[in-house]
Each structure stands twice: as structure tokens, then as C-alpha cells.
N, C-alpha and C positions, 0 to 999 in steps of 0.2 A: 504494500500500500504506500502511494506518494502521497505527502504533504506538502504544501507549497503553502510561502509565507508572502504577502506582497507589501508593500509600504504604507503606511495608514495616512498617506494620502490623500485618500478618498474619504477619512473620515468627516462626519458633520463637528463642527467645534460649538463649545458649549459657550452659554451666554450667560449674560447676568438672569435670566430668566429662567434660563435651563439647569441649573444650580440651585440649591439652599445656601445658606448665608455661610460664611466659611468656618464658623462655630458651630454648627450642623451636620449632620449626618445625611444622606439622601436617603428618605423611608423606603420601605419596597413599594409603595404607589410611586414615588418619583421614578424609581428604576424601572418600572413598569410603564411609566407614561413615555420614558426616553426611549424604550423599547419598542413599543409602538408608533412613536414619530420616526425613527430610524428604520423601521420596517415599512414605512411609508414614502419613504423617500425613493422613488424609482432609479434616481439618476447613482444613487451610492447602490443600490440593491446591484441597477445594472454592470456597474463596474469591480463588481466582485470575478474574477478568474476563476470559471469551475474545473475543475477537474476529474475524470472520467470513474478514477478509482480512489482517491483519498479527499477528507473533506481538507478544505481550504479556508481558511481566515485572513481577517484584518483588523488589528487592535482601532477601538476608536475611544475618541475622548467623551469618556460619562462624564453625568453632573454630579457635582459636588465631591471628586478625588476618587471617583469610583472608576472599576475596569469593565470595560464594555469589548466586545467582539462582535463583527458581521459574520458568518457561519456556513460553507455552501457543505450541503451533504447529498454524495451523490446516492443513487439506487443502492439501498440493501446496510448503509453503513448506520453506525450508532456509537453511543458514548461506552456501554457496560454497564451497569451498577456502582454509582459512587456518589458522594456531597459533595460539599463545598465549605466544611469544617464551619470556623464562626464567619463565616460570610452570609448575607442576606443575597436575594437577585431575585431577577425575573428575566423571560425569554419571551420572544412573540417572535411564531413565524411569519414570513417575510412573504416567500413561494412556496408551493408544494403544501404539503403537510407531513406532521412530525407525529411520532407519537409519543407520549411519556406515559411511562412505567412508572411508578413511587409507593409509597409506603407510608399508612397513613399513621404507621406507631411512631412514636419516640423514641429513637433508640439511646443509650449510653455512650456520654461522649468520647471517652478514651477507655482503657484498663481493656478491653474484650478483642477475642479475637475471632468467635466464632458464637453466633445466637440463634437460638432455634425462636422465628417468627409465631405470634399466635395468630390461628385462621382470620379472614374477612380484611386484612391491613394493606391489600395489593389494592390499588386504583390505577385505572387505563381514560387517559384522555387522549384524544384528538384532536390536533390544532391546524386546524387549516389556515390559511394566508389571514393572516389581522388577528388569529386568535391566540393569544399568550397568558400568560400567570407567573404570580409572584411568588415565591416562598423566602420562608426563614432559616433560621441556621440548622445546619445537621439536615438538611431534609436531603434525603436518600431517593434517587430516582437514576433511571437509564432514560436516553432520548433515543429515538431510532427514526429512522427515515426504511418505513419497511416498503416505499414502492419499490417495481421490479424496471420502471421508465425515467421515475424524474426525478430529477435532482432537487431536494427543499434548500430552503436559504432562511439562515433567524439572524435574530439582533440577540443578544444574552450582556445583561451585566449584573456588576458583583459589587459590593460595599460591605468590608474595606474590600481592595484589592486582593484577591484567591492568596491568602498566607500558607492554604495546599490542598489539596485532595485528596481524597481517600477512597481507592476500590475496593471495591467490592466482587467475590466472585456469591454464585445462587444458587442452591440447589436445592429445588421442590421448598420446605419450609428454612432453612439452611443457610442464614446470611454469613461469609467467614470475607473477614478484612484480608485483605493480600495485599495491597500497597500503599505507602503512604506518597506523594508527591510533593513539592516544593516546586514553587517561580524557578529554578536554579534547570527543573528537571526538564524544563520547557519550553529552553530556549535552547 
């Protein structure tokens, strides 16, 4: 699988409007509203580079010190199982539609390495073009782009800045942590 990184360039830059006051945090409604103006924007959507077999991004500048990313994913690819540790965010696809897998339990933030889920905590959305959602910290989900034609394209940002990730591999009820990530492991 290739990835390709291109210049953020193309990203939209943030205003005094697009922001919280700099003593502020940006809530997930703001992350959520910047995700949907970005995935509205045709002329950045259009100038994302897709790529046939790996998805492809473009860092852009969120409001108020947050990390934001434009996303193309082509047929068949996905994120796996993992968070976004103490980061908040929201994503909204752009093109296509995505699908998200999560978890409606609460899981334990550090100390465990393998948890046996309780029934009923899998939820399955569908987010076609404009449709996106926020979450809070620790929330555990896979994104997948399960068409077998078209490539989806999202906006996704994060507050603070992804301090790391954490996978997840799944099996039947079966959650076991396999990796932790770091900024460091990403570039």
C-alpha cells in the first residue's frame, strides 16, 4: 500500500472567526463545524491527489491550535480499530461515504491490554457526503470506506493535537491493544 503526503497548501486558513479566543479550547461542535465547512469546500476537496491503493492526506490548519486533515480513501481501505487517546474530534465526509464502527462502552484508559467487551456496545453509522460526528476522548472506532468503486474523501480534526494513538486489534467480543503511536511514528 502507497501513501503519499502533498503540501498543505491547499489548506483553508483559519480566521479570527474560525477560532475560539486563544484562552480556549475549540469544543467538538467547533471541530465539527470546521469539518463540515472544509468538507464543503469543492475547490480544496478537488485538489486532494487520490491515489489508487493507499489513502492520501493533507495536514490543514484547524481552529483554535487544533490538527485537522483532508483524507482521500480509496475502495476497500480503513483505519482498524483504535482512538485518539485525550484528544477530542470530529470527521464529516466530504465524497463517497464512510463507514464507522465504535463502541458505545467506556473503556479504561491505560493499565489493560486485553478486555472482553459486554454485548449491545458495537454501533454502525453511515456517513454519506455532509454527514459527520463528533466524539470525545478515548472513543474507540474503525472508519472504513467499504465501497468496491469509489474512493471517499473526509475532513477529520483533533484538539489538542493527536499526543498518539492507540490500536486496537478485535476478535468476536475480544478488544487487545497492540500498538501505541506517537507524532514521531508519523512522519
Amino acid at each position: 500500500m502507497s501513501v503519499s503526503r502533498t503540501a498543505p497548501s491547499a489548506a483553508p486558513t483559519s480566521t479570527a472567526s474560525d477560532s475560539p479566543s486563544a484562552a480556549s479550547a475549540p469544543t467538538q461542535a467547533e471541530l465539527l463545524d470546521f469539518a463540515r465547512r472544509a468538507a464543503a469546500d469543492a475547490d480544496l476537496i478537488a485538489a486532494l491527489p487520490l491515489d489508487p491503493e493507499g489513502r492520501t492526506w493533507v495536514r490543514l490548519d484547524g481552529p483554535g491550535g487544533s490538527e485537522a486533515w483532508l483524507i482521500g480513501w480509496p475502495p476497500g481501505t480503513g483505519t482498524g480499530w483504535h482512538d485518539h487517546a485525550d484528544s477530542v474530534g470530529a470527521f464529516v465526509t466530504a465524497s463517497g461515504e464512510l463507514t464507522e464502527n465504535s463502541l458505545t462502552a467506556r473503556l479504561p484508559t491505560d493499565g489493560w491490554k486485553t478486555l472482553e467487551l459486554a454485548e449491545d456496545v458495537d454501533r454502525v453509522r453511515q456517513l454519506t457526503a455532509g454527514k459527520g460526528r463528533a466524539f470525545g476522548r478515548h472513543h474507540v472506532h474503525e472508519v472504513l470506506n467499504v465501497s468496491t468503486e469509489q474512493h471517499a474523501i473526509s475532513v477529520h480534526a483533533y484538539y489538542p493535537p493527536l499526543p498518539r494513538i492507540r490500536r486496537y486489534s478485535r476478535t468476536g467480543p475480544v478488544l487487545r491493544l497492540e500498538q501505541v503511536e506517537r507524532p514521531e511514528d508519523w512522519q
